[in-house]
N, CA, C and O atoms as a Maestro MAE file, in Angstrom:
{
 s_m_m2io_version
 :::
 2.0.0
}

f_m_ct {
 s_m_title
 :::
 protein
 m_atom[276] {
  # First column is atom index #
  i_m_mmod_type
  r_m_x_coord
  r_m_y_coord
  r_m_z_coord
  i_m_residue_number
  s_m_chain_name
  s_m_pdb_residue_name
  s_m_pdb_atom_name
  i_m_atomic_number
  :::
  1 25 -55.447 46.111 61.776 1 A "UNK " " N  " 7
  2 3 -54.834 46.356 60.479 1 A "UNK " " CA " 6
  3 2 -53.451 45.712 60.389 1 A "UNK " " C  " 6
  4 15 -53.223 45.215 59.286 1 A "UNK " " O  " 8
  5 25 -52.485 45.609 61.288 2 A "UNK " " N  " 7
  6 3 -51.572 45.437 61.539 2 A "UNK " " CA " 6
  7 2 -51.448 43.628 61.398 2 A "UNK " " C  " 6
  8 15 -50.589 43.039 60.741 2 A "UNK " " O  " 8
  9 25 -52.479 43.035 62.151 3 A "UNK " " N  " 7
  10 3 -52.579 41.569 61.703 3 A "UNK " " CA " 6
  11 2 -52.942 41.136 60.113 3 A "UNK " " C  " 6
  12 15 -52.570 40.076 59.609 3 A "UNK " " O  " 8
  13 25 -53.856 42.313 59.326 4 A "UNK " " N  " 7
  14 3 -54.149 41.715 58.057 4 A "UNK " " CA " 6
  15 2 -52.273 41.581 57.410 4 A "UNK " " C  " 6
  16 15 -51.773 40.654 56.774 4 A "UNK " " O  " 8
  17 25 -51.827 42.472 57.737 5 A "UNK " " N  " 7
  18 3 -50.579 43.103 57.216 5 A "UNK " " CA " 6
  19 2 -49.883 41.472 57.119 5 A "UNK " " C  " 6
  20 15 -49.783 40.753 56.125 5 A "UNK " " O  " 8
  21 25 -49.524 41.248 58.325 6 A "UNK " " N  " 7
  22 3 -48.667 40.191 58.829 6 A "UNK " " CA " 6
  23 2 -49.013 39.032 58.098 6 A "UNK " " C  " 6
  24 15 -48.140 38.323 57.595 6 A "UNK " " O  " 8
  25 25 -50.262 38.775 57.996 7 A "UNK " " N  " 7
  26 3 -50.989 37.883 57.613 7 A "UNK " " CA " 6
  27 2 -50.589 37.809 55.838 7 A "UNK " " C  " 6
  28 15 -50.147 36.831 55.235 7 A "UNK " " O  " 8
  29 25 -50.803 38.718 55.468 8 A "UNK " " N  " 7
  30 3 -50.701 38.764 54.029 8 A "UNK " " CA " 6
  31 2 -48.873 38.769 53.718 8 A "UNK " " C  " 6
  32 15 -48.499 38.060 52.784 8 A "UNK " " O  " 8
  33 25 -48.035 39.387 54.332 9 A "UNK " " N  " 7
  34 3 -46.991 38.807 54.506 9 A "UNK " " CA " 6
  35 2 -46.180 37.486 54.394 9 A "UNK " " C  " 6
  36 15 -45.193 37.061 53.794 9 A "UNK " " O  " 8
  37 25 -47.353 36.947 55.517 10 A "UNK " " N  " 7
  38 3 -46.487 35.571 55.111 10 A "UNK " " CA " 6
  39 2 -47.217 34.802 54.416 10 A "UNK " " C  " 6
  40 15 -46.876 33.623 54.324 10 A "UNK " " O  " 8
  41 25 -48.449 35.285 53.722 11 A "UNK " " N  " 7
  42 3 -48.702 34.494 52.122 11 A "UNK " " CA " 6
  43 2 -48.277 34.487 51.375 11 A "UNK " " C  " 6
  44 15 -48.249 33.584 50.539 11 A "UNK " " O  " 8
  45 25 -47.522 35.969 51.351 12 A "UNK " " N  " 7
  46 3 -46.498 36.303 50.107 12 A "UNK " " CA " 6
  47 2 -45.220 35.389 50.316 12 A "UNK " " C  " 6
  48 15 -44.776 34.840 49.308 12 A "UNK " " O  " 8
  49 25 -44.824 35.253 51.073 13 A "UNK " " N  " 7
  50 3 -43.539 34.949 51.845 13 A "UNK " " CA " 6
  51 2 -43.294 33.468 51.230 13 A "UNK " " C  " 6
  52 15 -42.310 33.028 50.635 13 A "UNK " " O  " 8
  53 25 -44.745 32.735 51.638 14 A "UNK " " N  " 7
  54 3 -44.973 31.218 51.637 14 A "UNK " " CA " 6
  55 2 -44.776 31.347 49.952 14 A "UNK " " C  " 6
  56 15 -43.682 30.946 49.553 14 A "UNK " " O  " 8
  57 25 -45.609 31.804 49.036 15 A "UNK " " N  " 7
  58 3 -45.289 32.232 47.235 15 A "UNK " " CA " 6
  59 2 -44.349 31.908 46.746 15 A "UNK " " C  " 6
  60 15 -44.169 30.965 45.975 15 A "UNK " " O  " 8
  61 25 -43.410 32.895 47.267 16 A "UNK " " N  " 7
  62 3 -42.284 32.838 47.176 16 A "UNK " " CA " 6
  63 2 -41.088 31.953 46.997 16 A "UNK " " C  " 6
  64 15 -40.235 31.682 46.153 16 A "UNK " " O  " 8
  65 25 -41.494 31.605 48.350 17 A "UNK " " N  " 7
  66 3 -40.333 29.761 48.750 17 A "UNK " " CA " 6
  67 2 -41.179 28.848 48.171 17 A "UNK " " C  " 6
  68 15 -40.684 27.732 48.327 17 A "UNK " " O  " 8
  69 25 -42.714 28.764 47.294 18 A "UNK " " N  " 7
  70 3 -42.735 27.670 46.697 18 A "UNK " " CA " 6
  71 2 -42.229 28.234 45.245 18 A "UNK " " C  " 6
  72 15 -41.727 27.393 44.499 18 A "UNK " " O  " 8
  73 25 -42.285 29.097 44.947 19 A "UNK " " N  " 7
  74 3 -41.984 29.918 43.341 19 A "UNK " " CA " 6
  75 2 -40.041 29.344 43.153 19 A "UNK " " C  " 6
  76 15 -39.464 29.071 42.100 19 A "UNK " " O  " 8
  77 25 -39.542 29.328 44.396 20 A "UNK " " N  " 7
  78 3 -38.181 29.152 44.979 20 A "UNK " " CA " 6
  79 2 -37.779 27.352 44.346 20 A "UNK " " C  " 6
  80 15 -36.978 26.861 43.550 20 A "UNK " " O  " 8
  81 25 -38.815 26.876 45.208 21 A "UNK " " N  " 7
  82 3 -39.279 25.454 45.489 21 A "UNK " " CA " 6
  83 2 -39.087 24.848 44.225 21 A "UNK " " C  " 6
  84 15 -38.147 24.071 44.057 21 A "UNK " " O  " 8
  85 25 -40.039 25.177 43.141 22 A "UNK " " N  " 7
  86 3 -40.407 24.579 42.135 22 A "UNK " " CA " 6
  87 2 -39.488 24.738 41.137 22 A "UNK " " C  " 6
  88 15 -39.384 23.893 40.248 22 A "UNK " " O  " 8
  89 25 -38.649 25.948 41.185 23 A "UNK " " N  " 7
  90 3 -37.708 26.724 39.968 23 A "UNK " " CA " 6
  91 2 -36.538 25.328 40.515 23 A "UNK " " C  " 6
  92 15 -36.231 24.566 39.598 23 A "UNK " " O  " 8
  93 25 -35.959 25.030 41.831 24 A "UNK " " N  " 7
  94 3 -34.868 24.369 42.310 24 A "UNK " " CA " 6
  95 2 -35.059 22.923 41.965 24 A "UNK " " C  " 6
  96 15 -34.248 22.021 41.753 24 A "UNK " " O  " 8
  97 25 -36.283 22.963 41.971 25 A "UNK " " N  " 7
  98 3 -36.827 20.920 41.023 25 A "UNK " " CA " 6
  99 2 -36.867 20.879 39.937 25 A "UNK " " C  " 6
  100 15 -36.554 19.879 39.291 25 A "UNK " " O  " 8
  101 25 -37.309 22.090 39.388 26 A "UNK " " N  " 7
  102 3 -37.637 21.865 37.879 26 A "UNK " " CA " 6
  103 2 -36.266 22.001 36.845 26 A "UNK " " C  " 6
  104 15 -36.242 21.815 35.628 26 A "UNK " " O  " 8
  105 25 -34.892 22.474 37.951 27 A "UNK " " N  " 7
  106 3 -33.530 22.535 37.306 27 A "UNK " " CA " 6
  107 2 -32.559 21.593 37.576 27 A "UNK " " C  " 6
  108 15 -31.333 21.687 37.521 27 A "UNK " " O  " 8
  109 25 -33.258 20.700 37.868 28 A "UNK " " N  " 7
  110 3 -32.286 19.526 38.576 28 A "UNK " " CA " 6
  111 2 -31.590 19.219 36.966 28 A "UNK " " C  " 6
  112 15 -31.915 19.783 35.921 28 A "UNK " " O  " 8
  113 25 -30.386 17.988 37.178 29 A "UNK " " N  " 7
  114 3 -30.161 17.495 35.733 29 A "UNK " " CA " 6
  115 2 -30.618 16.367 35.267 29 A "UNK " " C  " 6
  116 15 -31.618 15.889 35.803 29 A "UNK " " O  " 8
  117 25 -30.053 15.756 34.277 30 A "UNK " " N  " 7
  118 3 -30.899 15.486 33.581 30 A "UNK " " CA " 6
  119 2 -29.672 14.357 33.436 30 A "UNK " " C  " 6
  120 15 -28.461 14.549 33.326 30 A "UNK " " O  " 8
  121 25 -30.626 12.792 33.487 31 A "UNK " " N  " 7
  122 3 -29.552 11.467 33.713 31 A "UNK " " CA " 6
  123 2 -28.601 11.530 32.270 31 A "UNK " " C  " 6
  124 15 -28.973 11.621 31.100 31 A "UNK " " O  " 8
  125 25 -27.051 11.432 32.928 32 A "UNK " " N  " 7
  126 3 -25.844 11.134 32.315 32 A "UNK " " CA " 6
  127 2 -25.841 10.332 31.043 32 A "UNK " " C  " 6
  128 15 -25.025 10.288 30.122 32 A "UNK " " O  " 8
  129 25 -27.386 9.488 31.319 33 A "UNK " " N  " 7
  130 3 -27.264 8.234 30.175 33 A "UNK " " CA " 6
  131 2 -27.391 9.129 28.669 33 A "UNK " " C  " 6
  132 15 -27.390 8.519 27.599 33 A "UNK " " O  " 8
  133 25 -27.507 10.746 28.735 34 A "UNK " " N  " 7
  134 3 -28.171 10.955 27.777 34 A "UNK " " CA " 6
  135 2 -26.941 11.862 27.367 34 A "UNK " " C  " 6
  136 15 -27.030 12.431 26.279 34 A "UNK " " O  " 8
  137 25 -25.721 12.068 28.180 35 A "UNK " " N  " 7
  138 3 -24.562 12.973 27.749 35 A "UNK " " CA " 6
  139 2 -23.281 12.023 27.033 35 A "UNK " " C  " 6
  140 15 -22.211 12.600 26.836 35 A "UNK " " O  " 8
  141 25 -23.328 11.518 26.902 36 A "UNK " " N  " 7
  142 3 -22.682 10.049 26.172 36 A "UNK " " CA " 6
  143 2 -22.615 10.570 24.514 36 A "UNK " " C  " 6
  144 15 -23.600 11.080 23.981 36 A "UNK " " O  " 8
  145 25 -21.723 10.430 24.017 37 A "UNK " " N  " 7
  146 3 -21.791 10.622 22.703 37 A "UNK " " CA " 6
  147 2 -21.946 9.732 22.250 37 A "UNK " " C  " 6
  148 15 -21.797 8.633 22.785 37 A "UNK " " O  " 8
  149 25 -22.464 10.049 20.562 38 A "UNK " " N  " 7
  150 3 -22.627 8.887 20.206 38 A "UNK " " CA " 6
  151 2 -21.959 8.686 18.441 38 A "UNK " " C  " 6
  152 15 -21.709 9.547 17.597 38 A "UNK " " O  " 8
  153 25 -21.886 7.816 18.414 39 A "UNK " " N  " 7
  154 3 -20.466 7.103 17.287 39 A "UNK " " CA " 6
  155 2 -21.388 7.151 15.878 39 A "UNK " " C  " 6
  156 15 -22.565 7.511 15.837 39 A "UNK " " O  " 8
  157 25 -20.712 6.779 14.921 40 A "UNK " " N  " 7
  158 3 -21.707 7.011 13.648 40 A "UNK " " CA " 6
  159 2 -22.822 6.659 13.358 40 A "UNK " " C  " 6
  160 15 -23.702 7.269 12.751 40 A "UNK " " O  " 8
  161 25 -22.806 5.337 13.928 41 A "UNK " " N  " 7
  162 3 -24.351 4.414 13.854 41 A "UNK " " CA " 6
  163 2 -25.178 4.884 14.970 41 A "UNK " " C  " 6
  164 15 -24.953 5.890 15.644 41 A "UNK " " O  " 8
  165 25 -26.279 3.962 15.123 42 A "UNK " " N  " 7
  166 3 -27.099 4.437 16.615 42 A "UNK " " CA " 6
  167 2 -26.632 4.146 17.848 42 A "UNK " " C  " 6
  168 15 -26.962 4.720 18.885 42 A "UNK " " O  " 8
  169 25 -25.750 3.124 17.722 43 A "UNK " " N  " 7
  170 3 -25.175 2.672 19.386 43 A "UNK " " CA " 6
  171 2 -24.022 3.386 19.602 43 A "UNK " " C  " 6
  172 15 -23.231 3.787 18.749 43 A "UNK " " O  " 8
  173 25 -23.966 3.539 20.961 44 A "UNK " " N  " 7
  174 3 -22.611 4.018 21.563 44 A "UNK " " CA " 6
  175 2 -21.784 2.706 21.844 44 A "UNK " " C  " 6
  176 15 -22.110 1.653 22.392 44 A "UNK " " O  " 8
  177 25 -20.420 3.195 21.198 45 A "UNK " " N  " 7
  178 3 -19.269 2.447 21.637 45 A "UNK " " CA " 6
  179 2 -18.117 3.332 21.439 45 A "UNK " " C  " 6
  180 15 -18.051 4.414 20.856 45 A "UNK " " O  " 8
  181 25 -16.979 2.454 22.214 46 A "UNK " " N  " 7
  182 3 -15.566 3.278 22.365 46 A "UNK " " CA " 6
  183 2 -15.726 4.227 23.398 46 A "UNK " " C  " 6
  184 15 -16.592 4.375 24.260 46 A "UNK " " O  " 8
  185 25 -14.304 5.064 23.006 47 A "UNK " " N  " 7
  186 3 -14.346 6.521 23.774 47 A "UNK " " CA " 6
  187 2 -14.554 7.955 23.228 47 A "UNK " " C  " 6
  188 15 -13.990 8.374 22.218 47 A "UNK " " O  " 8
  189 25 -15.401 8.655 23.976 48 A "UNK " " N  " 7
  190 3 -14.799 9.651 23.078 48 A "UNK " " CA " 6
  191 2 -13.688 10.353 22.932 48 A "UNK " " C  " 6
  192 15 -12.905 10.507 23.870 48 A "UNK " " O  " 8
  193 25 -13.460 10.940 21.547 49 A "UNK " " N  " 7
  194 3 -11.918 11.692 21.414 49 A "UNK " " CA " 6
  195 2 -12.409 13.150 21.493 49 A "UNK " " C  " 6
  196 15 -12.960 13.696 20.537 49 A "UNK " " O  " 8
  197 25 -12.149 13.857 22.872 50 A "UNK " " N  " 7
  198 3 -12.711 15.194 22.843 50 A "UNK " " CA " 6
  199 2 -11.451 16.321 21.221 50 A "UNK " " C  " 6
  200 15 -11.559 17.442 20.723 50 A "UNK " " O  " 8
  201 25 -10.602 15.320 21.049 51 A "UNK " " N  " 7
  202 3 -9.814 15.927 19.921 51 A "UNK " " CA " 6
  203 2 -10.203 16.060 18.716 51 A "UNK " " C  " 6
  204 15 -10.108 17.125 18.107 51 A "UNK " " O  " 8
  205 25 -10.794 14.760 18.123 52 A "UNK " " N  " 7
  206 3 -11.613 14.950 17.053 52 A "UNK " " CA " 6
  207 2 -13.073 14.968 17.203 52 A "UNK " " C  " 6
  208 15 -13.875 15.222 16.304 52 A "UNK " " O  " 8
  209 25 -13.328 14.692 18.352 53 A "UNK " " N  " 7
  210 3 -15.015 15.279 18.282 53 A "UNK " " CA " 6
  211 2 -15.923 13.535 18.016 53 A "UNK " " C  " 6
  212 15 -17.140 13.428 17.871 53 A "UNK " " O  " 8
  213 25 -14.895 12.329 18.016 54 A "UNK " " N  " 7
  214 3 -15.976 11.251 17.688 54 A "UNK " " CA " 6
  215 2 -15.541 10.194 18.529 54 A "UNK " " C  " 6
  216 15 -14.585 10.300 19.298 54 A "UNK " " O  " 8
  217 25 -16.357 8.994 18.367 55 A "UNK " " N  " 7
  218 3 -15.659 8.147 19.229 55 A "UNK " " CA " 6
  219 2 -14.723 6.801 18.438 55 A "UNK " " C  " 6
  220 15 -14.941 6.186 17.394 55 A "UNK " " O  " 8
  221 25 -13.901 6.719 19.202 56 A "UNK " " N  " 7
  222 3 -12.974 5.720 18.609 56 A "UNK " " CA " 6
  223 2 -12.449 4.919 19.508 56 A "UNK " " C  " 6
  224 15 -13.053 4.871 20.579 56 A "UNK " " O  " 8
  225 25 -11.093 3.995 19.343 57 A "UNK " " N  " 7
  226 3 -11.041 2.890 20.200 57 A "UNK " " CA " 6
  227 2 -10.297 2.879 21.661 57 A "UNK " " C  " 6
  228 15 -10.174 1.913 22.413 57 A "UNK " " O  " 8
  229 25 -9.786 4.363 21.874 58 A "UNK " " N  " 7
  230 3 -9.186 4.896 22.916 58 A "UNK " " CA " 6
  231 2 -7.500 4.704 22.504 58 A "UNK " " C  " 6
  232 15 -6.663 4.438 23.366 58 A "UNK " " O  " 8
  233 25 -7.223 4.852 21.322 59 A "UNK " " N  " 7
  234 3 -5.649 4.504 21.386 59 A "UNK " " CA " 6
  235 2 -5.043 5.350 20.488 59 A "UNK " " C  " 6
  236 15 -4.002 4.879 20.031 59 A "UNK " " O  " 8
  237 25 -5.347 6.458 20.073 60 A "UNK " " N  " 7
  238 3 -5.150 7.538 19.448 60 A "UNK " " CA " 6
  239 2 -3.979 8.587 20.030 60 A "UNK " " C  " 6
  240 15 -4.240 9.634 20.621 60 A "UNK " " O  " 8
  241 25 -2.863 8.171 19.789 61 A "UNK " " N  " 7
  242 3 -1.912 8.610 20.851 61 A "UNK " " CA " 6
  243 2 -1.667 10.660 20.748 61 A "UNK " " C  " 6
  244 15 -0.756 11.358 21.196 61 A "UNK " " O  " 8
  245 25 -2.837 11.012 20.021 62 A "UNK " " N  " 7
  246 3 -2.789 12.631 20.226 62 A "UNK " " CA " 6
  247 2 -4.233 12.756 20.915 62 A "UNK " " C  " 6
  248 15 -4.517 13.820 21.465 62 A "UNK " " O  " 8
  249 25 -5.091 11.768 20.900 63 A "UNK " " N  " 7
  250 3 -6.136 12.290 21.123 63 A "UNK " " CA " 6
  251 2 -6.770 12.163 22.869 63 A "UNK " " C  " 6
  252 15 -6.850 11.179 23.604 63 A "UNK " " O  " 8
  253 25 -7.070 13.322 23.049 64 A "UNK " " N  " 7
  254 3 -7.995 13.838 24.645 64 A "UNK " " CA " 6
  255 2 -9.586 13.022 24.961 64 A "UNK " " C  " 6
  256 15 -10.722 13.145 24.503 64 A "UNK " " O  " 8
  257 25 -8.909 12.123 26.033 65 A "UNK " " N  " 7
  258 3 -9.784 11.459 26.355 65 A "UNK " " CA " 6
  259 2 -10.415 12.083 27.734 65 A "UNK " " C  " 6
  260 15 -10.123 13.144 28.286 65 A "UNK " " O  " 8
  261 25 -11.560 10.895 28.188 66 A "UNK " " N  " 7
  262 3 -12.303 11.651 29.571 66 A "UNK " " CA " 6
  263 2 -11.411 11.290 30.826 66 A "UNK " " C  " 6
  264 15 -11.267 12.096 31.746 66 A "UNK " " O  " 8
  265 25 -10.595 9.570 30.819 67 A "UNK " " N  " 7
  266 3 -9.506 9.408 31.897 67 A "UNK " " CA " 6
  267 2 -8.543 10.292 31.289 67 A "UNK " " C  " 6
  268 15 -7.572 9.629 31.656 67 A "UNK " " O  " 8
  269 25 -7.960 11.365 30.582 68 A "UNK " " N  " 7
  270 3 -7.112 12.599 30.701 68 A "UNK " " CA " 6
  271 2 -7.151 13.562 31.645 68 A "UNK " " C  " 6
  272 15 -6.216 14.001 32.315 68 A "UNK " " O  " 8
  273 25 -8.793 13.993 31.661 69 A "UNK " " N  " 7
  274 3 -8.974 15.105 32.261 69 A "UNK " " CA " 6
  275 2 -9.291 15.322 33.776 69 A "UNK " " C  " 6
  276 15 -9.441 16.461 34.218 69 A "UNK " " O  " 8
  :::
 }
 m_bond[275] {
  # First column is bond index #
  i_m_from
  i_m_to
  i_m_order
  :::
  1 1 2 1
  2 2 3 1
  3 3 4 2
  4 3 5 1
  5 5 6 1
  6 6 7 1
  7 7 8 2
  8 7 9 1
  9 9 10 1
  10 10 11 1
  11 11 12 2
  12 11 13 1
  13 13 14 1
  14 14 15 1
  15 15 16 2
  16 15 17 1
  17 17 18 1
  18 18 19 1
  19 19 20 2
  20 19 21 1
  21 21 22 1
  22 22 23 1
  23 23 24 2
  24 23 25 1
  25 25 26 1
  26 26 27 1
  27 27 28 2
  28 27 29 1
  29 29 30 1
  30 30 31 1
  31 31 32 2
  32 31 33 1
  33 33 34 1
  34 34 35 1
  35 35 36 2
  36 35 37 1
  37 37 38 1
  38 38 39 1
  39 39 40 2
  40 39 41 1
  41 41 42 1
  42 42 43 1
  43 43 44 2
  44 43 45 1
  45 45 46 1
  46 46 47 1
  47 47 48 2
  48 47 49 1
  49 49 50 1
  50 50 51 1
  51 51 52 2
  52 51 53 1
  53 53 54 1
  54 54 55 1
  55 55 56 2
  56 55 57 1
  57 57 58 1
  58 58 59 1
  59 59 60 2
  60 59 61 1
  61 61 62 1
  62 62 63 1
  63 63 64 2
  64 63 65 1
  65 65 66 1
  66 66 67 1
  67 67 68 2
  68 67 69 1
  69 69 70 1
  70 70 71 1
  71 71 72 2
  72 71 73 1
  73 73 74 1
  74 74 75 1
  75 75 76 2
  76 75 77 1
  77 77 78 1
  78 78 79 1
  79 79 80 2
  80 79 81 1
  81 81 82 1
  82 82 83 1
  83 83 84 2
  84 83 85 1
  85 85 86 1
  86 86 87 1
  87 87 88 2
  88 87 89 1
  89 89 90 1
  90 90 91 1
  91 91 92 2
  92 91 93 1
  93 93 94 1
  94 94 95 1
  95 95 96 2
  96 95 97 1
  97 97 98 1
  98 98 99 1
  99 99 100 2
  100 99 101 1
  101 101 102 1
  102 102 103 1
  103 103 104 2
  104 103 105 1
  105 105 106 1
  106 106 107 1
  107 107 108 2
  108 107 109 1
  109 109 110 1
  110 110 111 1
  111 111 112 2
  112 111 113 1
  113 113 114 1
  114 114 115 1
  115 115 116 2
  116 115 117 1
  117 117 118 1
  118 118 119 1
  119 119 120 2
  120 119 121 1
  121 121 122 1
  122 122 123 1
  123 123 124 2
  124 123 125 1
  125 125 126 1
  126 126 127 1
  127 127 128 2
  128 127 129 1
  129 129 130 1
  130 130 131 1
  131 131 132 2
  132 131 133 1
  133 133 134 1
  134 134 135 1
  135 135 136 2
  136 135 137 1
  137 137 138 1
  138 138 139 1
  139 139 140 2
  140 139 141 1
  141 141 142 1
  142 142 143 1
  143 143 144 2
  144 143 145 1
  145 145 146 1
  146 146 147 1
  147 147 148 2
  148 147 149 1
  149 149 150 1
  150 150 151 1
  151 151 152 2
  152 151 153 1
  153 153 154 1
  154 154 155 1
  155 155 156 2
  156 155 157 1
  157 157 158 1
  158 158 159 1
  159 159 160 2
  160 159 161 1
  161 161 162 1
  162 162 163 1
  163 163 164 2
  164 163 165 1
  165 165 166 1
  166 166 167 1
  167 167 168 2
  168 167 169 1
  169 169 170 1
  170 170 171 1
  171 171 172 2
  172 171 173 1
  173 173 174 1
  174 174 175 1
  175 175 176 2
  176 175 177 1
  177 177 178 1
  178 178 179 1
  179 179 180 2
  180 179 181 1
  181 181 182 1
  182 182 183 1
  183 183 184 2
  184 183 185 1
  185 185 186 1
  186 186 187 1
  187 187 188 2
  188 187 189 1
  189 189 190 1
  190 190 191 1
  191 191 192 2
  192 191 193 1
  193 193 194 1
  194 194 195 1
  195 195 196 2
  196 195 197 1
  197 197 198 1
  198 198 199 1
  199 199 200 2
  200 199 201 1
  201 201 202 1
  202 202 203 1
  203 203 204 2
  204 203 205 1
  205 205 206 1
  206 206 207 1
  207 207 208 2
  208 207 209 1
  209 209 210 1
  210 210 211 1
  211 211 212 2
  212 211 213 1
  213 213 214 1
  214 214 215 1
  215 215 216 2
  216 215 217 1
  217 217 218 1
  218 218 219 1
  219 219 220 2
  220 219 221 1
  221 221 222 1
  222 222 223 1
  223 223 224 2
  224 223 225 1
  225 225 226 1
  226 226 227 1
  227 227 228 2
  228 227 229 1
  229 229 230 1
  230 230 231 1
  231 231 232 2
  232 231 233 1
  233 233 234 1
  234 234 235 1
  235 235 236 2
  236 235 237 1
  237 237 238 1
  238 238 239 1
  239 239 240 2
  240 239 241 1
  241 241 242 1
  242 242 243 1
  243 243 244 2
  244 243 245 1
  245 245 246 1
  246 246 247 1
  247 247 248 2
  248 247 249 1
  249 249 250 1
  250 250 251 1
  251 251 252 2
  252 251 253 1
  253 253 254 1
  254 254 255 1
  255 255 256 2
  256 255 257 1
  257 257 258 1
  258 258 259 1
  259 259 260 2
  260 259 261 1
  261 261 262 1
  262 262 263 1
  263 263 264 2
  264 263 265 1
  265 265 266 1
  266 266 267 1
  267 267 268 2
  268 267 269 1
  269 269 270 1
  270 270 271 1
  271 271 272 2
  272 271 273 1
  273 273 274 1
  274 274 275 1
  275 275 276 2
  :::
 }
}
Protein backbone atom coordinates (compact mmCIF):
# COMPACT_ATOMS: atom_id res chain seq x y z
CA UNK A 1 0.00 0.00 0.00
CA UNK A 2 2.66 2.15 0.95
CA UNK A 3 4.37 1.84 -2.65
CA UNK A 4 0.93 2.66 -4.47
CA UNK A 5 1.12 5.80 -2.12
CA UNK A 6 4.65 6.85 -3.20
CA UNK A 7 3.96 6.04 -6.53
CA UNK A 8 0.98 8.20 -6.94
CA UNK A 9 2.90 10.90 -5.20
CA UNK A 10 5.25 11.45 -7.49
CA UNK A 11 2.66 11.56 -10.37
CA UNK A 12 1.18 14.21 -8.65
CA UNK A 13 4.44 15.79 -7.95
CA UNK A 14 5.62 15.33 -11.75
CA UNK A 15 1.71 17.46 -12.58
CA UNK A 16 2.64 19.81 -10.85
CA UNK A 17 6.24 20.94 -12.07
CA UNK A 18 4.79 20.52 -15.55
CA UNK A 19 1.46 22.71 -14.54
CA UNK A 20 4.70 24.94 -13.03
CA UNK A 21 6.54 24.33 -16.40
CA UNK A 22 4.04 25.49 -18.79
CA UNK A 23 2.48 28.57 -16.64
CA UNK A 24 6.65 29.87 -16.61
CA UNK A 25 6.66 29.56 -20.77
CA UNK A 26 3.50 30.58 -21.43
CA UNK A 27 4.49 34.10 -19.37
CA UNK A 28 7.53 34.83 -20.93
CA UNK A 29 7.41 38.49 -22.76
CA UNK A 30 6.56 39.44 -25.51
CA UNK A 31 9.33 41.06 -28.28
CA UNK A 32 10.06 44.90 -27.52
CA UNK A 33 9.39 45.43 -31.29
CA UNK A 34 5.82 45.67 -30.23
CA UNK A 35 6.29 48.27 -27.06
CA UNK A 36 7.46 51.14 -29.29
CA UNK A 37 4.98 53.77 -29.67
CA UNK A 38 3.69 54.80 -32.35
CA UNK A 39 3.40 58.49 -33.99
CA UNK A 40 0.23 59.60 -35.87
CA UNK A 41 0.61 57.76 -39.07
CA UNK A 42 1.45 53.96 -39.21
CA UNK A 43 5.24 54.18 -38.91
CA UNK A 44 7.24 54.78 -35.95
CA UNK A 45 9.55 57.66 -35.86
CA UNK A 46 11.24 60.09 -33.37
CA UNK A 47 11.11 59.76 -29.65
CA UNK A 48 8.77 59.31 -27.46
CA UNK A 49 7.71 62.27 -25.14
CA UNK A 50 6.59 60.28 -22.03
CA UNK A 51 5.30 64.17 -21.25
CA UNK A 52 2.92 64.53 -23.83
CA UNK A 53 2.20 61.04 -24.52
CA UNK A 54 3.45 61.23 -28.51
CA UNK A 55 6.34 61.07 -30.44
CA UNK A 56 8.31 63.96 -31.58
CA UNK A 57 11.79 65.03 -32.59
CA UNK A 58 13.54 64.64 -29.18
CA UNK A 59 14.13 68.43 -28.59
CA UNK A 60 11.33 69.48 -26.52
CA UNK A 61 13.19 71.11 -23.79
CA UNK A 62 10.26 70.14 -21.00
CA UNK A 63 9.66 66.99 -22.35
CA UNK A 64 10.65 63.23 -20.58
CA UNK A 65 12.39 61.18 -22.71
CA UNK A 66 13.58 57.27 -22.45
CA UNK A 67 17.66 58.52 -22.35
CA UNK A 68 16.14 60.65 -19.11
CA UNK A 69 15.18 57.87 -17.23
Amino acid sequence: MNVIKRILSLIKAGGVFLATLVGVLASTDKPEANDRPQGDGSDLFGEHNFRTGQADSGTDPDGWYEDDM
